[in-house]
Backbone as CSV, one residue per row, in Angstrom:
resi,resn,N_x,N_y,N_z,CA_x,CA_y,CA_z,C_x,C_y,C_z
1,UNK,312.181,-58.334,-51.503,313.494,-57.719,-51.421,313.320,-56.251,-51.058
2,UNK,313.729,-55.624,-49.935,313.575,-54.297,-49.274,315.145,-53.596,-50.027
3,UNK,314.340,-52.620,-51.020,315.651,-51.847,-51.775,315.128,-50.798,-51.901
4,UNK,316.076,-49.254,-51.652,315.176,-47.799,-51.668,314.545,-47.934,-53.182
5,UNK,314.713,-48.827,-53.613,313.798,-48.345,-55.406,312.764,-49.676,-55.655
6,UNK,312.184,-49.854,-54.512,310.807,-50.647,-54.202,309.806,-50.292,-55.436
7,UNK,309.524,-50.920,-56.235,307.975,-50.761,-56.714,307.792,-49.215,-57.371
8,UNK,308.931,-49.249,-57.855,308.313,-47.688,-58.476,308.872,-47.499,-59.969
9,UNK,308.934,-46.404,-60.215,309.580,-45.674,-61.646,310.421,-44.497,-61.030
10,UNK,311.028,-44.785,-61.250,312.149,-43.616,-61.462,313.167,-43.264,-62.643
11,UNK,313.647,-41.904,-62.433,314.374,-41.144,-63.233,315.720,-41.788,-63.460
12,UNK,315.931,-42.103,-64.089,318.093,-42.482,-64.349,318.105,-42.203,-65.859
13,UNK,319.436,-42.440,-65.778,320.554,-41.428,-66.964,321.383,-42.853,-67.371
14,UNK,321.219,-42.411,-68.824,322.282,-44.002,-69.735,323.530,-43.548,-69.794
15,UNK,324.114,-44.341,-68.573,325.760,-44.080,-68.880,326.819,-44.263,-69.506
16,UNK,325.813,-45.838,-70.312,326.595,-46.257,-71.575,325.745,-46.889,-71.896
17,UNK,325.776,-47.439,-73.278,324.467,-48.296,-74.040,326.069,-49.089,-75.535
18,UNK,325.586,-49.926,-75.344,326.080,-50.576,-76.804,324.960,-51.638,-77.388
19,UNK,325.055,-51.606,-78.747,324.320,-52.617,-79.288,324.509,-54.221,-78.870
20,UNK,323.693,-55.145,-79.134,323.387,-56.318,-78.370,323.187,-57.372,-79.510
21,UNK,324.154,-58.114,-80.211,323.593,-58.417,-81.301,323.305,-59.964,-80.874
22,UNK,324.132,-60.352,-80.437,324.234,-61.940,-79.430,322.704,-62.253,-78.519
23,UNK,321.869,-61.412,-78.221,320.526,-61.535,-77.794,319.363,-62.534,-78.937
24,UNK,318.567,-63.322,-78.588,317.628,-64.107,-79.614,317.169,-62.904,-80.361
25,UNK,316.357,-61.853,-79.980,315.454,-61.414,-80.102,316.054,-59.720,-80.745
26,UNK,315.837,-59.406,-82.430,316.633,-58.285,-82.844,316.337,-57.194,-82.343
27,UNK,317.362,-56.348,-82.937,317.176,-54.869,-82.560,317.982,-54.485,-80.919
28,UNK,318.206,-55.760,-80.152,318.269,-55.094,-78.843,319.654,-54.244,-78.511
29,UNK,319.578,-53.422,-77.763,320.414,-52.327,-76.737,320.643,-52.598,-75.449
30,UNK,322.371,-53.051,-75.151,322.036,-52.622,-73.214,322.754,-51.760,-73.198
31,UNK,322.453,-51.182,-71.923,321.741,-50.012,-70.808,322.725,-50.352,-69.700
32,UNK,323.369,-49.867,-69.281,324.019,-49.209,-67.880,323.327,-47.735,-67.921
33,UNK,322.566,-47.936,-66.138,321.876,-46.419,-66.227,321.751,-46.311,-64.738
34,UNK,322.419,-44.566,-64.315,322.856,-44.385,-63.230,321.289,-43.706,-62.493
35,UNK,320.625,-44.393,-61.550,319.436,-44.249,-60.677,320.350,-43.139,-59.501
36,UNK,320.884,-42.585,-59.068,321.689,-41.882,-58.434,321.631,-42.608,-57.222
37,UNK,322.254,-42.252,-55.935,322.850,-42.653,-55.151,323.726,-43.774,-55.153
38,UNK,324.338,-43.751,-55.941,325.407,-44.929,-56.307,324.984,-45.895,-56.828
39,UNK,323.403,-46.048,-57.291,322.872,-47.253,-57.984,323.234,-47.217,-59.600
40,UNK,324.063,-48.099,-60.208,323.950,-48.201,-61.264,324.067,-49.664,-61.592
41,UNK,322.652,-49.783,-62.521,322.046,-50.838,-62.983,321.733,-51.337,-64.217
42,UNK,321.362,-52.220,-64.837,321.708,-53.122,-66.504,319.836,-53.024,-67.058
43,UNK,319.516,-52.760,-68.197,318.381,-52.895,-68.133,319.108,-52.920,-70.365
44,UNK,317.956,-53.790,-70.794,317.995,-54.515,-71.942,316.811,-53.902,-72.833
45,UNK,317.077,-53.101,-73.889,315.743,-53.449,-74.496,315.232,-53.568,-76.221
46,UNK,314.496,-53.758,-77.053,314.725,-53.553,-78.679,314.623,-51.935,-79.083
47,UNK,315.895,-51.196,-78.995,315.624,-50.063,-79.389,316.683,-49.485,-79.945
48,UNK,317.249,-50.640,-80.877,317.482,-49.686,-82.277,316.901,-49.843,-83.774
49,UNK,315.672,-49.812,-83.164,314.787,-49.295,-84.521,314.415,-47.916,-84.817
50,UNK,315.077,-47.383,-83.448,314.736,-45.871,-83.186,316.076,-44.946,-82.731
51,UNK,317.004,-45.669,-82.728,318.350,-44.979,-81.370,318.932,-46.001,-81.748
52,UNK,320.228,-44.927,-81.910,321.911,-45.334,-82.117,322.374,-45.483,-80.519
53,UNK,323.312,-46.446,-80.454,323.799,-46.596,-78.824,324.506,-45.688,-78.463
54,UNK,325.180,-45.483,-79.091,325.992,-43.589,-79.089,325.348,-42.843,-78.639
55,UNK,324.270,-42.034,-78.819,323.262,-41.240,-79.246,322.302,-41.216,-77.634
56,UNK,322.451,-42.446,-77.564,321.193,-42.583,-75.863,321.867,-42.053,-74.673
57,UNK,323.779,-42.353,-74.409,324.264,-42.375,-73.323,324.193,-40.574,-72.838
58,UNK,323.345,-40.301,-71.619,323.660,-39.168,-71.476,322.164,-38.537,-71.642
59,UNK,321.612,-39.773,-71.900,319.961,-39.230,-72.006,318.662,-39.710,-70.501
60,UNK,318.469,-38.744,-70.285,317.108,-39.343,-69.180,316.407,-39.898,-69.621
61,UNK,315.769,-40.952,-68.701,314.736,-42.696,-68.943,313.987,-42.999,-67.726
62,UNK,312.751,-43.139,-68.211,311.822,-43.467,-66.620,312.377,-45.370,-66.313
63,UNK,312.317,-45.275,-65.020,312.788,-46.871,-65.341,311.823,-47.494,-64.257
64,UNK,311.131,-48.962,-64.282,310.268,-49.402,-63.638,311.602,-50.488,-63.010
65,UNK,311.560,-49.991,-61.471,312.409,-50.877,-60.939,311.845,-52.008,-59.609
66,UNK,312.300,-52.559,-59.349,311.756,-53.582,-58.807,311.191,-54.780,-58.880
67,UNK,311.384,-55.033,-60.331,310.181,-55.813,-60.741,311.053,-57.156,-60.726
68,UNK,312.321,-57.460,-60.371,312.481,-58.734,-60.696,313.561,-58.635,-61.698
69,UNK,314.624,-59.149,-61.950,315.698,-59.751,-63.295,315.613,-60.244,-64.246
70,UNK,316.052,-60.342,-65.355,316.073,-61.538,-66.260,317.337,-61.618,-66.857
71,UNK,317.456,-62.537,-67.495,319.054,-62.942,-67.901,318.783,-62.615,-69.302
72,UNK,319.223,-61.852,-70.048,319.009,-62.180,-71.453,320.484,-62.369,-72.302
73,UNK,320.403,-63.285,-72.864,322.075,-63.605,-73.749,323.258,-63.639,-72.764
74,UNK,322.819,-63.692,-71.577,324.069,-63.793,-69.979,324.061,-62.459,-69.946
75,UNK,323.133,-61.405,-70.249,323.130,-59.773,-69.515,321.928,-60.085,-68.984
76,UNK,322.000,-59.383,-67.032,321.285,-59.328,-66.441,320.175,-57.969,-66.552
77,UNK,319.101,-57.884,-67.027,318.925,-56.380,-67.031,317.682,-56.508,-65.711
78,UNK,318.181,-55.753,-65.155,317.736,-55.218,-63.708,316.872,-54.440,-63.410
79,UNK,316.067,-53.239,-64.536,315.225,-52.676,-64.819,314.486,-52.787,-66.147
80,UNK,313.009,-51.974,-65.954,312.207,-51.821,-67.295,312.721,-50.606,-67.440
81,UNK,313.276,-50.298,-68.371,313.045,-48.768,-68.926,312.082,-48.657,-70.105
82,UNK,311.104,-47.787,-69.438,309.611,-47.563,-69.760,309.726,-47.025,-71.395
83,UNK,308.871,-46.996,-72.031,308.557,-46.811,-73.361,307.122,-47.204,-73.468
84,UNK,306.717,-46.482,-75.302,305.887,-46.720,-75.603,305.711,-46.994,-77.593
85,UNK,304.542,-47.775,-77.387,304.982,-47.947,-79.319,304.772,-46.661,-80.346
86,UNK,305.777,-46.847,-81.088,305.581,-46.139,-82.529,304.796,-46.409,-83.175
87,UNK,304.146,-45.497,-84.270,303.608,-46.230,-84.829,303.179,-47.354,-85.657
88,UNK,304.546,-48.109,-85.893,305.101,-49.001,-86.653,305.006,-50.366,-85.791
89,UNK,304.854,-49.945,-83.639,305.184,-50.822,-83.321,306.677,-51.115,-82.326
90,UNK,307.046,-50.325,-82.452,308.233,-50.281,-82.210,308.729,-49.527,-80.765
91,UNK,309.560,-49.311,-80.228,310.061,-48.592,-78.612,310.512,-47.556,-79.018
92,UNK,309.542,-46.262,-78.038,309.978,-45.313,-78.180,310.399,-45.041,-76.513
93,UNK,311.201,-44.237,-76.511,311.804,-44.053,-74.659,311.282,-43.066,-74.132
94,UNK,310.787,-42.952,-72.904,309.724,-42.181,-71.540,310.910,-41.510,-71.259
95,UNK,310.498,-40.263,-71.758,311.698,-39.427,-70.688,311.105,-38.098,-70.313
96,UNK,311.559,-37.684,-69.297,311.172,-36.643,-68.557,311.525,-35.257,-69.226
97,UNK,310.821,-34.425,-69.146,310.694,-32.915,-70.033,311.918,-32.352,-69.738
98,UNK,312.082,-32.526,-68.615,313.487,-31.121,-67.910,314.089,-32.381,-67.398
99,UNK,315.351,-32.182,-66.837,315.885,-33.451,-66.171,315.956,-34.384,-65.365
100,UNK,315.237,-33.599,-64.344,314.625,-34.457,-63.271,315.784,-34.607,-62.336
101,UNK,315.630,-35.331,-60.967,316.505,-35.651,-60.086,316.595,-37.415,-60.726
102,UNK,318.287,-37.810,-60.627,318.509,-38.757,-60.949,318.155,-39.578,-59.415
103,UNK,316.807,-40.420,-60.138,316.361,-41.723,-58.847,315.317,-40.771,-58.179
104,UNK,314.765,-39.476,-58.812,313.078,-39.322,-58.756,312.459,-40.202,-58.975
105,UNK,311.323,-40.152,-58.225,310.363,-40.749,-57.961,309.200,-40.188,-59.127
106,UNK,308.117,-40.846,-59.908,306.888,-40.775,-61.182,306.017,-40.166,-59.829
107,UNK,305.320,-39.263,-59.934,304.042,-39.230,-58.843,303.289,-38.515,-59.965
């Protein structure tokens, strides 16, 4: 699939997030998150063990795009938004120091 956000990570912004309780798998959050140029896309993940859905929208997120869809609970999430574990185990969110250009490119 030839899409300007081929195979990479980029910068986007949570334009809204609500909790996900209807998903198998607890804890999860979706993600509407604006990649700029008019891309805004669904991405799913377990992270309120760490983050209120309130609290995320309005925050920068590296997001691994390209990789393919999945359906989870009938939400399509369309990106990885990158993280790493706590020490407990748990998702913590990749975000960029200063703000970055929304739909930068990781180099």
């Amino acid at each position: 699939m030839d899409t300007p956000f081929e195979n990479t990570i980029r910068v986007g912004e949570i334009v809204r997030a609500e909790a996900f309780p209807e998903a198998r798998k607890p804890h999860m959050t979706k993600l509407w998150i604006d990649l700029g140029e008019e891309s805004l896309v669904q991405s799913a993940g377990q992270l309120d063990y760490h983050y209120d859905a309130a609290d995320l929208e309005g925050r920068r997120v590296l997001c691994g795009t390209d990789l393919g869809s999945v359906r989870v609970a009938g939400f399509k999430s369309e990106v990885l938004t990158v993280g790493v574990p706590s020490e407990a185990g748990y998702p913590v969110l990749v975000s960029p120091d200063e703000q970055g250009v929304l739909g930068g490119i990781l180099y």
